[in-house]
C-alpha positions in Angstrom: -18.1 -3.3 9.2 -16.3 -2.0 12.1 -12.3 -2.6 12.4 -12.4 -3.9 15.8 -14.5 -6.8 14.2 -11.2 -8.7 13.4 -8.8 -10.3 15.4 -5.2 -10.1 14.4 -3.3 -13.3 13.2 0.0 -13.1 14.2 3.3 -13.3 11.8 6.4 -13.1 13.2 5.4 -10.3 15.5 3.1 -8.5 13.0 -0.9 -9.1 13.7 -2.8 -9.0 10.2 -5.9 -8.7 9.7 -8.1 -12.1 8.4 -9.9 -9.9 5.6 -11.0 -10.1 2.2 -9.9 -6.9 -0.4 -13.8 -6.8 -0.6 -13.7 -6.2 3.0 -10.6 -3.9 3.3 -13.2 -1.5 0.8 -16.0 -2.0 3.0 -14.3 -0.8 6.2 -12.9 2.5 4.1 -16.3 3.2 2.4 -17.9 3.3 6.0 -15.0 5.0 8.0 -15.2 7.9 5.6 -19.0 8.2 5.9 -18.4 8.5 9.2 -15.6 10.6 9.0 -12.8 8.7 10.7 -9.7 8.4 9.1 -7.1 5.7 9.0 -4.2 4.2 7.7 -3.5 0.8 5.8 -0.1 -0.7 5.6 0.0 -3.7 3.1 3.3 -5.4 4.0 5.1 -7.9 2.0 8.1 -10.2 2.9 10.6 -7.8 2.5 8.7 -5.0 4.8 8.5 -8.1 7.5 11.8 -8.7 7.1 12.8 -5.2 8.3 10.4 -5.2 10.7 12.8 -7.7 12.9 15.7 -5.2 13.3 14.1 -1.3 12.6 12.0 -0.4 15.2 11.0 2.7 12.9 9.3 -0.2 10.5 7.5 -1.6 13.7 6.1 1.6 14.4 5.1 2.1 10.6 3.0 -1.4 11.5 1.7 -0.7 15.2 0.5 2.5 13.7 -1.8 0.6 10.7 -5.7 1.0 11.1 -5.8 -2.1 8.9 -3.1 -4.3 7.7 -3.2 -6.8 5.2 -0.8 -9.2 3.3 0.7 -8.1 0.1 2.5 -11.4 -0.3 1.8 -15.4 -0.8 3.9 -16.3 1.5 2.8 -14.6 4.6 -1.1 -16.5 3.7 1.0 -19.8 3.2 2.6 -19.1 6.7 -0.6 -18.5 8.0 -2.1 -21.7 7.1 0.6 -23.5 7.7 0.1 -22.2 11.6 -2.3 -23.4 14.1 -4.1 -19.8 14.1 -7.0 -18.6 11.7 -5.5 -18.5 8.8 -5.6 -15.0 6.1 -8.1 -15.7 3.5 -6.4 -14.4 0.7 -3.7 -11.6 -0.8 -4.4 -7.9 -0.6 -1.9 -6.1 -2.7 -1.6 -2.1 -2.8 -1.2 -2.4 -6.4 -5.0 -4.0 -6.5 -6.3 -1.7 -3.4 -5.5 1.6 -5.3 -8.4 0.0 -7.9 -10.8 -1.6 -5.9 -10.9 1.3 -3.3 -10.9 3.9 -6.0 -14.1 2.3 -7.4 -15.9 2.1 -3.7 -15.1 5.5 -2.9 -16.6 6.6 -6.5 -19.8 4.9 -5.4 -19.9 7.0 -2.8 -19.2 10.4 -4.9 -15.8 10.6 -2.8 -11.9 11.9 -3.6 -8.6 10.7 -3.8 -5.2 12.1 -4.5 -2.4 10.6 -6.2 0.9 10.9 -4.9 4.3 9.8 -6.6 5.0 7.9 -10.1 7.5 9.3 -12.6 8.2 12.1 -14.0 7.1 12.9 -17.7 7.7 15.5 -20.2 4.1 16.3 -20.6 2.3 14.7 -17.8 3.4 13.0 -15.1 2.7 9.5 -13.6 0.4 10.4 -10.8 -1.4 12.5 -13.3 -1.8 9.7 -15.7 -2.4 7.2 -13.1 -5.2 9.3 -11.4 -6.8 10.1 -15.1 -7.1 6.2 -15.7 -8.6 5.4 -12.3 -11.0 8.9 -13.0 -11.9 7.0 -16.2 -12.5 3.8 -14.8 -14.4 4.7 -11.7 -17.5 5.9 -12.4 -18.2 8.5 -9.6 -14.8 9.2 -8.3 -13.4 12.9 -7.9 -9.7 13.2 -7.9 -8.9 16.0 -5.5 -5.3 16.3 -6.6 -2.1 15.0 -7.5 1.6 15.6 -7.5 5.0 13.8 -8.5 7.6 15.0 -6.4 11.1 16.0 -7.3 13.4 13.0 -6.4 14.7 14.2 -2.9 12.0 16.8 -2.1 12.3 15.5 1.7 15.3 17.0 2.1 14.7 20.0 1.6 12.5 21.3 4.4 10.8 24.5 2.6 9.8 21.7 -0.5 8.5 19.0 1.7 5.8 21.2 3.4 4.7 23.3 0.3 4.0 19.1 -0.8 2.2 18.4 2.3 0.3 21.9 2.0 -1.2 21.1 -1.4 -2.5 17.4 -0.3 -3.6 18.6 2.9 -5.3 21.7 1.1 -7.3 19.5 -1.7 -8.9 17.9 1.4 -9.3 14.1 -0.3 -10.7 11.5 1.2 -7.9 9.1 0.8 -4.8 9.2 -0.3 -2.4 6.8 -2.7 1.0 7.5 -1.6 3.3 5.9 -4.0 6.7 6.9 -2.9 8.4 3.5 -1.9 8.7 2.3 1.4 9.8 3.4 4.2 9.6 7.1 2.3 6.0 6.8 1.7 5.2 5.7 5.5 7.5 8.8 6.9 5.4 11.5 4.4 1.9 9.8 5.6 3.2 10.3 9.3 3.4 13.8 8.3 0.4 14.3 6.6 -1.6 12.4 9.1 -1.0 15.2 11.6 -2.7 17.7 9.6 -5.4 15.4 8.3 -6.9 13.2 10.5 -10.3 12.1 9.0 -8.5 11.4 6.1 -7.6 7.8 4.8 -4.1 6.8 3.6 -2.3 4.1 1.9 1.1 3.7 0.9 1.0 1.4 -2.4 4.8 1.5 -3.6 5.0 1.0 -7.6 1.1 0.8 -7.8 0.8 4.7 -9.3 3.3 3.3 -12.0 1.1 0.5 -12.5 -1.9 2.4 -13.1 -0.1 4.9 -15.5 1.7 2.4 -17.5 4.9 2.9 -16.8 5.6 -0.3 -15.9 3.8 -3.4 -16.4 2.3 -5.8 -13.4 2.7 -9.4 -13.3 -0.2 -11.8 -15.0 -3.3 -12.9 -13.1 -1.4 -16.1 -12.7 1.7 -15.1 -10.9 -0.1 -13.0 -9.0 -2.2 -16.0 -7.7 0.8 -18.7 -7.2 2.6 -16.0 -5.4 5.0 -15.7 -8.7 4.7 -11.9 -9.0 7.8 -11.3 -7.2 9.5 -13.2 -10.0 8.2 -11.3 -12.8 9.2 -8.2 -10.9 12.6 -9.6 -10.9 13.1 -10.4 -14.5 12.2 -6.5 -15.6 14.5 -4.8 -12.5 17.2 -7.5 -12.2 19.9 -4.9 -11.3 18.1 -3.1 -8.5 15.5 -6.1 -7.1 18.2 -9.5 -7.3 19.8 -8.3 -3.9 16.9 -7.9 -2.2 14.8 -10.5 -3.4 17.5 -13.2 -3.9 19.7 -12.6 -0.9 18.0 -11.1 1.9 13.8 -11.7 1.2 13.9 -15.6 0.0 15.8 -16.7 2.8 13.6 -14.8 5.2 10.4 -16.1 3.7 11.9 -19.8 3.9 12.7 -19.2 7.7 9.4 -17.7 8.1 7.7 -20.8 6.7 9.6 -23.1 8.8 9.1 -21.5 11.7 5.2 -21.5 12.0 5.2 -24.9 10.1 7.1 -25.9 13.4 
């Protein structure tokens, strides 16, 4: 299934594309038998949100071999609008298990980037033995939790690109938050072009257990954002509560009009 079989619906600016997670997995599994690379962004309200004002985010976006909504209310806004509308959510923090199992179909390799640190192993470590476990097939080329900061410092940043770009995976989770997680796969994209990559935010924490995801059913009624709020009140209630709720509200008015 080719990419340029889908036509963009657009939100706000951003053009998505009207695909199943199913389908987002297909496209992979073939691009990486055919040795092209890409890059799938997943954004959510709050990365549409800065997508108005940073034009660094809207390059993050025009970049995107595939983008799909990580968020109920950008498929809401799209069926609320007089275009096709998105048949359903694609969260990172789902991708990083449905494309881990494709790709062990195929015999192919991913490496884990980010999670937390741990005194014996660390989150990407963790994370990547769990998906290894639960994916019959998959290899897992590498993984690393960088030192909070690592960016900065120029000599630590490359010796971190140098061991991802030396394990030669076929895709890549990068769980370092956005926008850091887009600026390292700009990086790393330059030195691996037939290589897939995916920033998934908190998804390598998911997978290792650090922290817990949502139920089923908040995920489905578009409630997950909630649940993330009641375990990080202190570092999410800004963001969600004064700057991404009113967005989304404006958002749904605006194509509803």
């Amino acid at each position: 299934m080719p990419i340029e079989a889908f036509d963009r619906v657009r939100l706000d600016g951003t053009g998505f594309d009207p695909i199943t997670e199913d389908e987002v997995v297909a496209v992979v599994r073939e691009a990486v038998a055919t040795g092209r690379g890409g890059r799938i962004v997943t954004p959510n309200i709050d990365i549409m949100r800065q997508a108005r004002t940073d034009r660094r985010v809207r390059a993050y976006l025009a970049d995107a071999d595939l983008i799909v909504a990580d968020g109920m209310p950008l498929v809401w806004a799209s069926r609320l609008g007089a275009g096709v509308p998105l048949p359903e959510r694609v969260a990172g923090s789902s991708l990083i298990w449905s494309l881990s199992r494709g790709l062990g179909l195929d015999g192919r390799s991913i490496f884990v980037m980010g999670g937390n640190p741990g005194p014996h192993r660390d989150g990407a470590s963790r994370a990547a033995d769990r998906l290894a476990a639960h994916c019959p097939g998959l290899r897992i080329a590498g993984t690393i939790c960088p030192e909070h900061g690592f960016e900065r410092d120029e000599e630590t940043y490359a010796d971190v690109c140098a061991k991802v770009a030396d394990a030669e995976p076929d895709l890549v989770f990068v769980g370092l938050g956005f926008p850091k997680q887009e600026i390292v796969i700009d990086r790393l994209r330059e030195r691996m072009p037939h290589t897939w990559f995916i920033g998934c935010g908190a998804a390598v924490n998911f997978v290792a257990g650090d922290v817990d995801r949502a139920p089923r059913w908040m995920q489905r009624t578009g409630l997950e954002w909630a649940h993330r709020l009641g375990t990080e009140p202190r570092r999410l209630a800004g963001r969600y509560l004064k700057h991404d709720l009113p967005y989304a509200l404006r958002l749904l008015m605006q194509v509803k009009g």
